[in-house]
C-alpha positions as CSV (number, residue, x, y, z in Angstrom):
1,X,-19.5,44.5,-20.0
2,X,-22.1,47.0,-19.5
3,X,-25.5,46.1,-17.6
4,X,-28.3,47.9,-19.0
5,X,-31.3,49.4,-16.9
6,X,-33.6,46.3,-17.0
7,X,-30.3,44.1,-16.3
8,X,-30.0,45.8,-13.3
9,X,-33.8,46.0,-12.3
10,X,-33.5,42.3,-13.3
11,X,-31.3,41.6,-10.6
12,X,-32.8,43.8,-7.7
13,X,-36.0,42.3,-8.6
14,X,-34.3,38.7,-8.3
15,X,-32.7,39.9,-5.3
16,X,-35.9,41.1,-3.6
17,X,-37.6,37.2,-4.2
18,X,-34.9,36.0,-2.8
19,X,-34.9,37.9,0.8
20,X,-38.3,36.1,1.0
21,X,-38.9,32.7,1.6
22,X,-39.9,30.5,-1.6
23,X,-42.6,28.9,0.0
24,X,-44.0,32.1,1.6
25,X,-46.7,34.2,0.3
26,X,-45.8,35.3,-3.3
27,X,-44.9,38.4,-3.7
28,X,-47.1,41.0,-6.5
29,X,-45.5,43.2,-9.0
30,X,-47.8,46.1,-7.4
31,X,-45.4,45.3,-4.0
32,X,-42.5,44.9,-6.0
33,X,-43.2,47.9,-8.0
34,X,-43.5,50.0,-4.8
35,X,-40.4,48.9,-3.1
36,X,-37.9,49.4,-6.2
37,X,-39.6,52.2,-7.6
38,X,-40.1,50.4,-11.0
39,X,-43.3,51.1,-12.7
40,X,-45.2,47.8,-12.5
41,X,-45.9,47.3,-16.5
42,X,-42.1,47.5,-16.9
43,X,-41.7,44.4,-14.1
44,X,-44.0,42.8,-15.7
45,X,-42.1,43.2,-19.3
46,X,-39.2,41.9,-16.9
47,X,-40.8,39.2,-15.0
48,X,-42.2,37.7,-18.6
49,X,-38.5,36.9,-19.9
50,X,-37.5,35.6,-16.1
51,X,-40.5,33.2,-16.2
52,X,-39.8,31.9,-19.6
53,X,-36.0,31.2,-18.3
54,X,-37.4,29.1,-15.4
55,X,-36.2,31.8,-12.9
56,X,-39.1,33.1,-11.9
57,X,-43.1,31.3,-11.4
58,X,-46.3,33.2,-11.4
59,X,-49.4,32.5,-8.9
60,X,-52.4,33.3,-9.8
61,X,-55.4,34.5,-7.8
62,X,-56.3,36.8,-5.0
63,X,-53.1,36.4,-2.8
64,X,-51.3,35.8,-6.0
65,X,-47.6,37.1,-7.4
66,X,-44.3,35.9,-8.4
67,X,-41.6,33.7,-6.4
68,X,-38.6,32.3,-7.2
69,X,-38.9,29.0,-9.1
70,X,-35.9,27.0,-7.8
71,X,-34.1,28.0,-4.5
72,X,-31.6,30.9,-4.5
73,X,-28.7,28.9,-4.4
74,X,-29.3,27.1,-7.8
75,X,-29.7,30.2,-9.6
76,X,-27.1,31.9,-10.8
77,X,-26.4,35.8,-11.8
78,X,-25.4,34.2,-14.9
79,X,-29.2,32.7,-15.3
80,X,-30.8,36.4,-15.1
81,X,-28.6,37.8,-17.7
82,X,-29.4,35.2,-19.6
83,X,-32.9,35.8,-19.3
84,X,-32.0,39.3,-19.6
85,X,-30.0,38.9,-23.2
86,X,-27.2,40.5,-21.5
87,X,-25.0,37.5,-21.8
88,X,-25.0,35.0,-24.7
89,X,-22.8,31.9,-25.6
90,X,-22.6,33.2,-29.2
91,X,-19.6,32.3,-31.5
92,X,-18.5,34.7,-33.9
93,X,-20.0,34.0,-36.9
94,X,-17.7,32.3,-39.6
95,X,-17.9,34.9,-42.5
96,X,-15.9,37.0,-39.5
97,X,-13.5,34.5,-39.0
98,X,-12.3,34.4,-42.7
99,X,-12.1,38.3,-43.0
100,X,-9.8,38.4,-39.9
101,X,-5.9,38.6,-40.3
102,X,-3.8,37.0,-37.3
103,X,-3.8,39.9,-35.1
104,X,-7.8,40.1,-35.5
105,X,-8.2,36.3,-35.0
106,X,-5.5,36.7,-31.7
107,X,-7.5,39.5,-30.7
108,X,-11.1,38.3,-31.3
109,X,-9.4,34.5,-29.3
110,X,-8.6,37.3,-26.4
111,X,-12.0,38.7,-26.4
112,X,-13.6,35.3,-26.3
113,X,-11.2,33.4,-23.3
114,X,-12.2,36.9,-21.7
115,X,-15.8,36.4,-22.2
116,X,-15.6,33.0,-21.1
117,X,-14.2,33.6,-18.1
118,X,-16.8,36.6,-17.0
119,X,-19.8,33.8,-18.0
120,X,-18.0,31.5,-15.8
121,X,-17.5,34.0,-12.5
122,X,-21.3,34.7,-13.3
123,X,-22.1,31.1,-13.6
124,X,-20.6,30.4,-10.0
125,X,-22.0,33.5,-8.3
126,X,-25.5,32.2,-7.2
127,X,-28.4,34.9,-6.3
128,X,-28.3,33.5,-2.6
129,X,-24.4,34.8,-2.2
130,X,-24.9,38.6,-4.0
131,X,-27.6,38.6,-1.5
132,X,-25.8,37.4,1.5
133,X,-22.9,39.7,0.2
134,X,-22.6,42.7,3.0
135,X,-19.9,45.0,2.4
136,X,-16.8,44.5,4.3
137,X,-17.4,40.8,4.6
138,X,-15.2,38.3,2.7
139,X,-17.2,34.9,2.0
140,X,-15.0,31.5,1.9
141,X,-14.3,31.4,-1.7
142,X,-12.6,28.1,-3.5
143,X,-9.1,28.5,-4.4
144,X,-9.7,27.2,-7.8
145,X,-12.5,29.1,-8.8
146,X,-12.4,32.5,-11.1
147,X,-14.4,34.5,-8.4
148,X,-11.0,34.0,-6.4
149,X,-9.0,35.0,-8.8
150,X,-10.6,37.8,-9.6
151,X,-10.6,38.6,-6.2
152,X,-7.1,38.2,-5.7
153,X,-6.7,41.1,-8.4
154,X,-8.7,43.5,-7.2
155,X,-7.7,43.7,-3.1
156,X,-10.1,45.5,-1.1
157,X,-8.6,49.1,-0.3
158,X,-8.6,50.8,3.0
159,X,-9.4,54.4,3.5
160,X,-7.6,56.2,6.0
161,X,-9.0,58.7,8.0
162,X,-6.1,61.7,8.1
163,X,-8.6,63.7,10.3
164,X,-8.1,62.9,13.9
165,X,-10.9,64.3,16.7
């Protein structure tokens, strides 16, 4: 999977509302605009498909802006690509499914468990962990879950400094 430009801005936006407190001061696409570096009619593009997912709510007024429209914890990276197109619960479509010999069905079965599975470790990572994620620091994962799974494939590496001073 491949996140796109507005995935990514997406996220940073989300991530941004989310240092903030919900029931603070909203926050306006001109400050949001100024802090990322994203020009504010493309947040706004953005923030339009966010608020039509529930992610996001819009204030309006002098002192007006955007905030998050549930806490942090009950929305999920999952949710803003979503919003964002970038993930879908689309089947193949059937006409596929007859065209395919077994290899192609095996393989297209592959592709979708894998799918699955990256919508599920999505689905569990909530925007208030990636946020509270620092480098270095391992969070108490379940043993169950895909995120510790995954995890448990991909060890963190350790660089060795061969230079001594």
């Amino acid at each position: 999977m491949r996140l796109s430009r507005k995935d990514e801005h997406s996220i940073t936006a989300m991530l941004s509302l989310a240092a903030t407190d919900r029931y603070a001061a909203p926050i306006s696409l001109t400050e949001l605009s100024e802090s990322l570096g994203i020009s504010t009619s493309y947040l706004e593009h953005i923030f339009s498909g966010l608020r039509k997912h529930g992610l996001v709510e819009g204030l309006r007024g002098v002192g007006g802006g955007y905030r998050l429209a549930r806490p942090a914890t009950q929305i999920s990276i999952a949710d803003i690509l979503y919003a964002t197109d970038a993930l879908s619960d689309d089947e193949p479509a059937e006409n596929m499914l007859e065209t395919l010999d077994a290899r192609g069905l095996e393989a297209l079965q592959a592709w979708a468990d894998l799918s699955r599975r990256i919508r599920e470790f999505l689905g569990e990572l909530s925007l208030a962990d990636f946020a509270n994620t620092k480098p270095g620091s391992l969070r108490k994962q379940r043993e169950d879950s895909v995120s510790n799974y995954i995890a448990t494939m991909f060890p963190p590496h350790t660089v060795h400094n061969s230079m001594s001073v």
